[in-house]
C-alpha positions as CSV (number, residue, x, y, z in Angstrom):
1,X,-48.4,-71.3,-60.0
2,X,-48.6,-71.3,-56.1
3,X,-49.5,-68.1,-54.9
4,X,-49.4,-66.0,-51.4
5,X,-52.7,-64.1,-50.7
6,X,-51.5,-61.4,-48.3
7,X,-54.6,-59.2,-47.1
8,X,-56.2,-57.8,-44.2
9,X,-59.2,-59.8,-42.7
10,X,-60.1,-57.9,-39.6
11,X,-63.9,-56.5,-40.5
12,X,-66.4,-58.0,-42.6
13,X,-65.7,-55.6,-45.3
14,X,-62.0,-57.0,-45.5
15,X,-63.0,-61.1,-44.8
16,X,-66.0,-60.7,-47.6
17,X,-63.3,-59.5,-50.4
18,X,-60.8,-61.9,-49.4
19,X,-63.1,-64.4,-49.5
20,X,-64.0,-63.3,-53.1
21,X,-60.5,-63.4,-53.8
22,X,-59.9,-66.7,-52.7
23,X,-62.4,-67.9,-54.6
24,X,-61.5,-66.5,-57.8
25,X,-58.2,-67.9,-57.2
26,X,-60.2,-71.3,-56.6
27,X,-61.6,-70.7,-60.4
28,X,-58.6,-69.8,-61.9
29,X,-57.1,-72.3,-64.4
30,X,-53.5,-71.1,-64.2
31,X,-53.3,-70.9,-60.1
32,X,-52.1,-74.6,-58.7
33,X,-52.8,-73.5,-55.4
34,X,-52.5,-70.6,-52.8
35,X,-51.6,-69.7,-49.2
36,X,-53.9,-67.5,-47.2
37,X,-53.4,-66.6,-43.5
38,X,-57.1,-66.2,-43.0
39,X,-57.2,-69.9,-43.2
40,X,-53.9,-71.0,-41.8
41,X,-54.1,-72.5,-38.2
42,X,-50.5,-72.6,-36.4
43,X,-51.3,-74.6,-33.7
44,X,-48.7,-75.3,-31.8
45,X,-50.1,-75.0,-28.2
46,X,-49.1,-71.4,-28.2
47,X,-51.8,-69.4,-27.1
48,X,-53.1,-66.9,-29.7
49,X,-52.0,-63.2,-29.5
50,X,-49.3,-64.7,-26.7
51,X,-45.8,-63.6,-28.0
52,X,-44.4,-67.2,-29.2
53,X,-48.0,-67.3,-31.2
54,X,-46.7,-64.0,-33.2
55,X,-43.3,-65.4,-33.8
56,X,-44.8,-68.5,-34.9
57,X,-47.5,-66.7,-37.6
58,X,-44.9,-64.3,-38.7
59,X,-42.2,-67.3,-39.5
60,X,-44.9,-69.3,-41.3
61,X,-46.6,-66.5,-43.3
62,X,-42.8,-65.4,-44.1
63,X,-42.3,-68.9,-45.2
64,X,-45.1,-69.3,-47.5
65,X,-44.1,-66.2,-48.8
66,X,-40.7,-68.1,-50.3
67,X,-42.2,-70.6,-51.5
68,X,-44.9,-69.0,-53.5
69,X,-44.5,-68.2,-57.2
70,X,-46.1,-64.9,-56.5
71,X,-48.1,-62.5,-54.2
72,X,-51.1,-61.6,-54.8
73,X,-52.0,-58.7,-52.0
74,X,-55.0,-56.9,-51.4
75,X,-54.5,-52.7,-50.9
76,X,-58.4,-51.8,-50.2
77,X,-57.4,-50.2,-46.9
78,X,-58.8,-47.1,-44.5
79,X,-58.1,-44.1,-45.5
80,X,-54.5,-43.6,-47.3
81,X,-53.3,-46.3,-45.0
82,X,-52.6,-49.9,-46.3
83,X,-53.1,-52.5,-43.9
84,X,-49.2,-52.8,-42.1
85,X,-49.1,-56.9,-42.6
86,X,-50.2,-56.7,-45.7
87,X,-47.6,-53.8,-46.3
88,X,-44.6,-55.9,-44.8
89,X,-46.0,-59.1,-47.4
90,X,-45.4,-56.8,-50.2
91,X,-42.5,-55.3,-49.1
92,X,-40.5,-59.0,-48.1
93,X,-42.1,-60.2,-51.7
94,X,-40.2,-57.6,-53.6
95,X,-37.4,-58.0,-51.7
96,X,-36.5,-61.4,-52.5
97,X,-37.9,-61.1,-56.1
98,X,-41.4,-62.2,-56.4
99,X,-43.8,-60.9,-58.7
100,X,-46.3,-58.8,-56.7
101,X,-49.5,-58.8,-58.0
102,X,-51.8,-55.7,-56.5
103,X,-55.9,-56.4,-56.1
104,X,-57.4,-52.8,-55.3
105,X,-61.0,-52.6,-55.4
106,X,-62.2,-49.6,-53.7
107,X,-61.7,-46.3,-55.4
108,X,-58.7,-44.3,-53.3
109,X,-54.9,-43.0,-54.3
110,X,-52.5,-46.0,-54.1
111,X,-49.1,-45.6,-52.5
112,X,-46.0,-45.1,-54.8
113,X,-44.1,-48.0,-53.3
114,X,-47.1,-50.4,-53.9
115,X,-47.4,-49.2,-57.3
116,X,-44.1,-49.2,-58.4
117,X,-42.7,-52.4,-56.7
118,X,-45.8,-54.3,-58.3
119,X,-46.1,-56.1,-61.7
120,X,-50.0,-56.2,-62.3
121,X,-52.6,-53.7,-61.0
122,X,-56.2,-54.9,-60.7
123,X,-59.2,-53.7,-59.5
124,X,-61.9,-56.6,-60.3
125,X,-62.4,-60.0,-58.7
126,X,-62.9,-61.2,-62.6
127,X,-59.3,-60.1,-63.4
128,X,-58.5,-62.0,-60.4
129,X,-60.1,-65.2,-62.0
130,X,-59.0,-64.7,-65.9
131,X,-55.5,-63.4,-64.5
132,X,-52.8,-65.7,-65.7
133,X,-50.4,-65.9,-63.1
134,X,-48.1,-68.2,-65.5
135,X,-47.2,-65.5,-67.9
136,X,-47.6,-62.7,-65.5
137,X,-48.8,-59.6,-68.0
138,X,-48.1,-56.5,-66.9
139,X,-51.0,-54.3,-65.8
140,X,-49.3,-50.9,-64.4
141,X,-51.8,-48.5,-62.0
142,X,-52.2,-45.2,-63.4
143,X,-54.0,-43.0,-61.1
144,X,-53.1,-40.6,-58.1
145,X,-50.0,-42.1,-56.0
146,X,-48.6,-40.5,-53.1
């Protein structure tokens, strides 16, 4: 399975879980590989944060979002607000049918669209690494939604 990691990666906090993440995904027997922006360089001259550098991430990311098998997104966010990008992966996933898995670790009230548009719900970077993304099994979020 070739997997999208859609995430935020703006603080230490954020890059230190994603990291985690990638490198459970790195462990894991059933992933064949995966896509994460942190680590994707679009270098096409543009100059970063310059208009034709945003249309150029947002095409590839939206790219390697089709051809993944899956999502995997991370929804440890601020407050009760999910990171926007990370929102928008989620949202795009869904929308052209690919399983969504969500990896929450911090303890806070998920968002109703997150938890309903997703087909696995975990919370530790083990799952993340015993997860088998080839038979996707359904792990539903229970808590507190708004």
């Amino acid at each position: 399975m070739k997997l999208y990691l859609a995430g935020p990666f703006f603080d230490d906090e954020q890059i230190d879980r994603i990291q985690r993440i990638e490198k459970a995904l790195d462990n894991n027997p059933s992933v064949s590989g995966y896509f994460s922006p942190r680590n994707s360089n679009v270098n096409d001259g543009a100059e970063i944060g310059s208009s034709q550098w945003s249309k150029d991430v947002f095409q590839l990311d939206v790219d390697e979002i089709k051809k993944a098998d899956a999502v995997i997104a991370i929804i440890d966010f601020v407050d009760d607000n999910v990171d926007s990008g990370t929102a928008f992966e989620i949202g795009y996933a869904y929308a052209i049918d690919k399983p969504v898995v969500l990896f929450h670790e911090k303890d806070a009230i998920v968002n109703l669209m997150l938890s309903n548009g997703s087909k696995s719900y975990l919370t530790k970077v083990d799952d993340v690494e015993k997860f088998d993304f080839k038979e996707m099994p359904e792990y539903h979020y229970e808590g507190e939604v708004f």
